[in-house]
N, C-alpha and C positions, 0 to 999 in steps of 0.2 A: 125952331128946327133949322140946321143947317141946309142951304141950299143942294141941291142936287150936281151943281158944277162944280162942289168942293170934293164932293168923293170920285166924279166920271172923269176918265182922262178919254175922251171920244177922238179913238184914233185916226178912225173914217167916219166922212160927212157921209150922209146920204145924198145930200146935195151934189157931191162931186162930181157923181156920172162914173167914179171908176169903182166903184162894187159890182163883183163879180160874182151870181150864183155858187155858192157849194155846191158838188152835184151828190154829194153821199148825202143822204136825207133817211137812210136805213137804219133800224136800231134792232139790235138783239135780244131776243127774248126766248128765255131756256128755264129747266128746273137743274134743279141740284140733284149729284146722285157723289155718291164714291167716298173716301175716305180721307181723312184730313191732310191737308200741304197738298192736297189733288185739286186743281179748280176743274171738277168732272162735271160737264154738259151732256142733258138728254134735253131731246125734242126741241132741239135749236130750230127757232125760227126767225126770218130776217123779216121787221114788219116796217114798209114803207109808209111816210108819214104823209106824202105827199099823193098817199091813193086812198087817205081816210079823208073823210070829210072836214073838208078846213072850216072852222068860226071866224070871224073877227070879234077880238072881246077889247076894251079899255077898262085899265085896272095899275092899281100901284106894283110899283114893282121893288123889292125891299133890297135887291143888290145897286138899282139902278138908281132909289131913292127918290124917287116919282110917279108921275102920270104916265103910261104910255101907249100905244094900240098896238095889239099884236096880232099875227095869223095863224093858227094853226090847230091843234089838237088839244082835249083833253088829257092828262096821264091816263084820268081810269079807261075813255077810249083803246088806248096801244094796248092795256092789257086785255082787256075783256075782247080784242080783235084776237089774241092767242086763246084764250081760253084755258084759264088755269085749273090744275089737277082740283080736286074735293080736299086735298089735305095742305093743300099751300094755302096759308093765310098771310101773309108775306110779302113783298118785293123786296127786291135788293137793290136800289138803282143805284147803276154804275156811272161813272161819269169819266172822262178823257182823262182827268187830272190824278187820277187815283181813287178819286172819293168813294163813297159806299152809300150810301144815305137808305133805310128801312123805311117800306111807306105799309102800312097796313091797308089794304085795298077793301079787305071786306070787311070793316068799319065804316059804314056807310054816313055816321054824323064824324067822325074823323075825315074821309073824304070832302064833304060839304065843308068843314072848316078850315081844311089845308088848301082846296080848291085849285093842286099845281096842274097847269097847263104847260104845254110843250109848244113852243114858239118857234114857226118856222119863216116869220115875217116881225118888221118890227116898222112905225109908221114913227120918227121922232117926234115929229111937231105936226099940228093939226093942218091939212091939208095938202102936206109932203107926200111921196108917193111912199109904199111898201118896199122895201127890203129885201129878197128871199137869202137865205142861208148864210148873212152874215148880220152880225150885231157887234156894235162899239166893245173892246177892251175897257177894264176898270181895273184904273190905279189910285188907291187910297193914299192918303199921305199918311207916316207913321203918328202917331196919335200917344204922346204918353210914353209907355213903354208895352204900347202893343203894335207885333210887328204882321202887316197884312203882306201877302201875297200877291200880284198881281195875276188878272183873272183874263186868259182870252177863252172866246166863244169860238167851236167849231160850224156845223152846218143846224146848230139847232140851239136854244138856250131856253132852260125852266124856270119859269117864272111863278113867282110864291109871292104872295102878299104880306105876308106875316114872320116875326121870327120864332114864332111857335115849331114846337116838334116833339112830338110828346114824348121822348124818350129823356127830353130836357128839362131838368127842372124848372121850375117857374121862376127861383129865385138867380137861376144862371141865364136865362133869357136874355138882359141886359148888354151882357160883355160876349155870349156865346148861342149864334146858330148855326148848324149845320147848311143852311138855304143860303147864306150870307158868301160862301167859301166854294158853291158847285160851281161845273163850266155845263159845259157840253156833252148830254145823256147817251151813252154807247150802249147802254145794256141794259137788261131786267131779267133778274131772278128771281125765280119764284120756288119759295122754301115754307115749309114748314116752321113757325116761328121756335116753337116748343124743341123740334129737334135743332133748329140751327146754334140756339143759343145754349143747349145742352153741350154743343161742343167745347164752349169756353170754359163750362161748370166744370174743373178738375179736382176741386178741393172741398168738402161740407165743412170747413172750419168756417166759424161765424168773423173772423177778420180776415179771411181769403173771402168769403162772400160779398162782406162789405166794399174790398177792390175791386169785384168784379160789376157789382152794381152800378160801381163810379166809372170803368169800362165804356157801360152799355151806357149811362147818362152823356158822358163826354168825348172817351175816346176813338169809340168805334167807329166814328163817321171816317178817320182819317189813316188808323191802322188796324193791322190784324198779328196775326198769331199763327208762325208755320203753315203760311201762304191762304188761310183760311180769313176774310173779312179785307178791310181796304188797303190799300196800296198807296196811299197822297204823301205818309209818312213812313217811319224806322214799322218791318214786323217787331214783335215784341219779343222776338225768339231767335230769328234765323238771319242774317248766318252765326251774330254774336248778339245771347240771350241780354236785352236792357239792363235787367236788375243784376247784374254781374258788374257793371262797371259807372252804375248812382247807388250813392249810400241815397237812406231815406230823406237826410235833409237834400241834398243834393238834389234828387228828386223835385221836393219839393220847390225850389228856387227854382228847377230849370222850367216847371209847368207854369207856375206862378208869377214871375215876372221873364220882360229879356232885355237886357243891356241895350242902349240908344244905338249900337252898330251892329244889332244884330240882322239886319239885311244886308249888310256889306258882307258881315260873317257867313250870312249862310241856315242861320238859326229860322227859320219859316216858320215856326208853330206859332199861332197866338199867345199871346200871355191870358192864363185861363185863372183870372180876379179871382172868383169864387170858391175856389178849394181852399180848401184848409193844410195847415198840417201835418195833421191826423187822416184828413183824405189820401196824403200823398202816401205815408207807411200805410194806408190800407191798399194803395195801386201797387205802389214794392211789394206788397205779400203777393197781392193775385200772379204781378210777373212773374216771382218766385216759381209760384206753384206752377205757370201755366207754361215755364221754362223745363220743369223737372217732373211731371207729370204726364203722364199719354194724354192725347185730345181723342176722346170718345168719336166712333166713326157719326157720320152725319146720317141719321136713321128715322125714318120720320115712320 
């Protein structure tokens, strides 16, 4: 295993004496209501992290690629402090950078296995003091022809042990996690899973279904569809529909690998190993469809 100070580019020491508190420590958390390209909020509430009861836990941390002590909260804590409706099974956690990430809350051995905590302190090395509201930047070096992002933390950072996420296949594990790619948690939606993801289903063709499965496996952590789902990458519609200007192989190349300059370029996405092909013309049909198709309102 590679060491941990291959992947951390630790911008600030905690040692230094010049970290400075975040003071926003607030996170949002709302249900879904309204119709598609609406990002419509009901029952907004603003739930302070720093008026819930803080832990200290020590635990791997899989962005961080180590050991490390942190202080703060539970995820399933923030929510169960709102109190989600009977028909949300759901979240939607938002995060600074765009991202989206689905956490199924009332999955109670899914919980127990993702085990994400909300860090509002981070302790580097044993016997250093705590942190509060900032944590070190991670800059990867490019690897191959996979191109990483760099990752700052705002006043909070989630911390996962694993690169599990079960909307991921087992066999894309490897090269692709959604836990690997978040910053900094702004928000939590709470949706009906059944109606949210009915929003995407435009088409019952059994090769528009198989795009949309590949979607939910992969690409939804990072985009959405006529402002519906994440924002970190291109909507897949709006303002100029994807599948308009990738043929299918095209497509495929551009998920599949990225050229050694593609961070000078510009090009962010991962190179996503594991697809195939035939995965890619089945992503081209869903765009298709979900470019020329209404998006059913969000109705749970």
């Amino acid at each position: 295993m590679s060491s941990p100070s291959k992947f951390i580019l630790f911008a600030l020491l905690a040692s230094s004496g010049e970290l400075a508190a975040k003071p926003n420590a607030q996170i949002d958390v709302w249900q879904r209501k309204g119709a598609p390209g609406v990002a419509a909020r009901k029952d907004v509430k603003a739930v302070d992290l720093d008026a819930l009861p803080a832990i200290e836990i020590r635990r791997p941390d899989i962005q961080y690629g180590g050991w490390f002590s942190y202080r703060g909260v539970p995820l399933q804590t923030v929510i169960d402090r709102y109190g989600a409706p009977p028909e949300a099974d759901l979240a939607l956690l938002h995060f600074a950078n765009g991202m989206q990430v689905p956490y199924a809350f009332r999955d109670a051995a899914l919980v127990k296995q993702l085990d994400v905590f909300v860090a509002r302190g981070l302790r580097e090395a044993p016997g250093a003091p705590f942190t509060t509201g900032t944590f070190p930047s991670i800059s990867r070096p490019r690897e191959g022809f996979v191109d990483v992002r760099p990752i700052t933390f705002g006043a909070n950072k989630v911390v996962v042990s694993g690169r599990v996420h079960p909307a991921v296949p087992k066999e894309a594990e490897p090269t692709f996690s959604p836990w690997t790619h978040v910053d900094s948690l702004t928000g939590i939606e709470l949706v009906s899973s059944k109606a949210y993801y009915a929003q995407f289903d435009v088409d019952a063709s059994a090769d528009v279904r198989a795009g949309l499965r590949i979607f939910t496996e992969t690409c939804q952590f990072c985009h959405g569809a006529r402002g519906v789902g994440a924002a970190f990458g291109w909507d897949f519609v709006e303002p100029v529909p994807v599948y308009s200007y990738h043929s299918t192989k095209n497509l495929f190349y551009h998920v599949k690998y990225k050229p050694l300059d593609a961070s000078a370029r510009g090009l962010l996405m991962p190179a996503l190993s594991h697809l195939s092909e035939q995965d890619a013309t089945s992503v081209w049909r869903w765009l298709r469809a979900i470019a020329t198709h209404p998006m059913p309102s969000y109705a749970p």
